[in-house]
C-alpha positions in Angstrom: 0.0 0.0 0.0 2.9 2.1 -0.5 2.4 5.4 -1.7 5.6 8.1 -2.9 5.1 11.4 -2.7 7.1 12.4 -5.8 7.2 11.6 -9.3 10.2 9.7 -10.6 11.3 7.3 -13.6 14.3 5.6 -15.2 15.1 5.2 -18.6 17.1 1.8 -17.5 14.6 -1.0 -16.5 13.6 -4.8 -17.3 11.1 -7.1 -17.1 12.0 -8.0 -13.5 11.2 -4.7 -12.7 8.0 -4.6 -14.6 6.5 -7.6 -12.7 7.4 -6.5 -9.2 5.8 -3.6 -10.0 2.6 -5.1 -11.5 2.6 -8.1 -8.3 3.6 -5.3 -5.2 1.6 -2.4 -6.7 -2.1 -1.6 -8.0 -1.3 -0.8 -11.1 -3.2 -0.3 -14.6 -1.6 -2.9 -16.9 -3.2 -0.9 -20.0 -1.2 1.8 -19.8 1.4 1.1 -22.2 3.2 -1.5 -20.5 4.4 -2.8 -23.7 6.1 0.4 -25.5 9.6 0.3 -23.7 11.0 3.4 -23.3 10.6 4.7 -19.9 9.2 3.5 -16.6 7.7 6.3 -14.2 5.9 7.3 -11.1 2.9 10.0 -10.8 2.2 10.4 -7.2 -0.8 12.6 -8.5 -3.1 9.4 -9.7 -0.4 6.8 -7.6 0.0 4.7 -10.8 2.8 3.7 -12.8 3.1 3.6 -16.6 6.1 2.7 -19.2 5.7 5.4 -22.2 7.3 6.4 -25.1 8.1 10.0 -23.5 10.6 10.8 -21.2 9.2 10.6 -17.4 8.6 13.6 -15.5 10.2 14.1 -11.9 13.3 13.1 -10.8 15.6 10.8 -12.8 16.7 8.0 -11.1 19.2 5.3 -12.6 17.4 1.5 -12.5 19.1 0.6 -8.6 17.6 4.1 -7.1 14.3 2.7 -9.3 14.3 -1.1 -7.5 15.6 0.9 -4.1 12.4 3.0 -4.2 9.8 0.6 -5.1 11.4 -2.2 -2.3 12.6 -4.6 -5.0 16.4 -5.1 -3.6 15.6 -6.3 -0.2 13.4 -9.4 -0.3 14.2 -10.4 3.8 11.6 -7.6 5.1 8.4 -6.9 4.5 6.3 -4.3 6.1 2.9 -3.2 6.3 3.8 -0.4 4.0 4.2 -3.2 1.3 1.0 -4.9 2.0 -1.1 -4.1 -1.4 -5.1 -4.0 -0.9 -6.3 -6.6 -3.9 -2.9 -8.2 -4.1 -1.9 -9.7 -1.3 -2.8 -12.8 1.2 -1.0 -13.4 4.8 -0.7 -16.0 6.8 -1.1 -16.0 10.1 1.4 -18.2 12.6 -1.7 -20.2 13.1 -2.3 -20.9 9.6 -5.3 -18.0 9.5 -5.1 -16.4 5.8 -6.5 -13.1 5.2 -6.6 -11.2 1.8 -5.3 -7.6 2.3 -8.2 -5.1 1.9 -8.2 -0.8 1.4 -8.5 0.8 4.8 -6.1 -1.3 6.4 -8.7 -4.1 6.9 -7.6 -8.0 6.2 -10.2 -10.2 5.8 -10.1 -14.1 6.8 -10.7 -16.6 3.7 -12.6 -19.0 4.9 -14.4 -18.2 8.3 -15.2 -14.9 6.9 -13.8 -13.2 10.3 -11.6 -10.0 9.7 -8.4 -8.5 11.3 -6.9 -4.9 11.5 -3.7 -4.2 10.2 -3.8 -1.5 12.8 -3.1 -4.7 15.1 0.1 -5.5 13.5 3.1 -3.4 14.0 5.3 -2.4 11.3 7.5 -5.9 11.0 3.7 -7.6 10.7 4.2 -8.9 14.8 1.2 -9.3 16.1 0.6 -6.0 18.8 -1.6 -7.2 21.1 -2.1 -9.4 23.9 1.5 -10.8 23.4 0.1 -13.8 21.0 2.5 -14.3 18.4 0.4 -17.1 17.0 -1.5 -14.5 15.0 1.8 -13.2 13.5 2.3 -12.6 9.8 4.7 -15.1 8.8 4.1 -15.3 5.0 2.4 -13.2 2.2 1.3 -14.5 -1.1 0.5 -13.1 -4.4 -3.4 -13.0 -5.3 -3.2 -14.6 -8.9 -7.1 -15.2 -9.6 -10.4 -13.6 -8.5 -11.7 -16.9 -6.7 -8.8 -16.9 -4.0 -10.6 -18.5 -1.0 -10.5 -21.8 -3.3 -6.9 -21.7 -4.1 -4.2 -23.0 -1.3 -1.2 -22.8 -4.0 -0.7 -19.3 -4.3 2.7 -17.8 -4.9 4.9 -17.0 -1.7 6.2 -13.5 -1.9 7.5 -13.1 1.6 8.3 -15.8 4.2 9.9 -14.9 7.9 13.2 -15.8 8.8 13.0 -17.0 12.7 16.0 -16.7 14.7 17.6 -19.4 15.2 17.7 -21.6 18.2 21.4 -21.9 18.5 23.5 -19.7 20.3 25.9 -17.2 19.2 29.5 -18.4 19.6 31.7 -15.1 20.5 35.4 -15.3 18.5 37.0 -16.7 21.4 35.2 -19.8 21.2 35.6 -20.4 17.4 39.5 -19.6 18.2 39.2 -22.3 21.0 37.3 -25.3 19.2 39.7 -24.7 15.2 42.9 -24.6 18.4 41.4 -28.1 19.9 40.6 -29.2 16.4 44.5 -28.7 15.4 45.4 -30.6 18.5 43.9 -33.4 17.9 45.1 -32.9 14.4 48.9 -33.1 15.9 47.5 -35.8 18.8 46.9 -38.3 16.0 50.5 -37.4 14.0 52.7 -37.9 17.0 50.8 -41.6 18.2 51.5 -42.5 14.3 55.2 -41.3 14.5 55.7 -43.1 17.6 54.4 -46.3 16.8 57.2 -46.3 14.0 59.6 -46.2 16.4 
């Protein structure tokens, strides 16, 4: 749901680029995505459009382009990227809800609904310290019969942190020192046995 507040476009840009924008954004396809000549923003109508013209707004070059529109860094996901009509999360607790405008997700299936106002930023559940209702995945809404369809195409998935601890350097220095002992342990009994 992210909106700029300034036009911008690139005169640099792929097809990549084209179908991040058309599966993260709500975007009119008819536009002109076909002519391929330059890819720009208008902030006025929140839209994007590939045209034969020069953009108006600030140039960018194509990695200030993918920078702005979030395509570089796929291990976050915010609620800023959440797009009303395009995406479905999953709960934790395997709950999937299909983003809708005003920051409202409705459930597929038991036809309950969820604010996104009870999500922080990083998609963590806010309340009541559950993180069983935490967004853990978000999909990409492919068809208009969704509540059918269990296979749809993972966008996003969390990372969780891992279980093990963190070793500190002195550690690692100890256990590659103990592993070079034993190393030289196993040397010297095979020298001394050919004595």
């Amino acid at each position: 749901m992210k909106k700029f507040s300034e036009n911008f476009y690139t005169d640099d840009f792929d097809q990549e680029m084209l179908d991040f924008i058309e599966e993260n954004y709500n975007v009119d396809t008819v536009n002109g995505w076909y002519v391929k000549r330059c890819l720009s923003y208008h902030f006025y109508d929140n839209d994007f459009y590939v045209s034969e013209y020069l953009g108006h707004g600030v140039y960018l070059t194509k990695q200030q382009f993918k920078e702005k529109i979030g395509m570089t860094n796929k291990d976050t996901f915010t609620k800023d990227d959440l797009v009303a009509g395009k995406h479905v999360v999953e709960c934790r607790n395997g709950s999937r809800y299909v983003v809708l405008e005003d920051n409202v997700l409705l459930e597929l299936g038991d036809l309950g609904w969820e604010g996104l106002d009870d999500f922080e930023e990083d998609l963590l559940f806010g309340r009541d310290n559950s993180d069983e209702w935490d967004i853990v995945k978000v999909y990409r809404v492919q068809y208009k019969n969704i509540h059918l369809r269990k296979d749809l195409p993972l966008v996003w998935e969390r990372k969780e942190k891992s279980e093990e601890p963190v070793k500190s350097e002195a550690q690692l220095q100890y256990e590659e020192c103990q592993a070079k002992m034993d190393e030289l342990q196993k040397e010297l009994s095979a020298l001394k046995e050919k004595l």
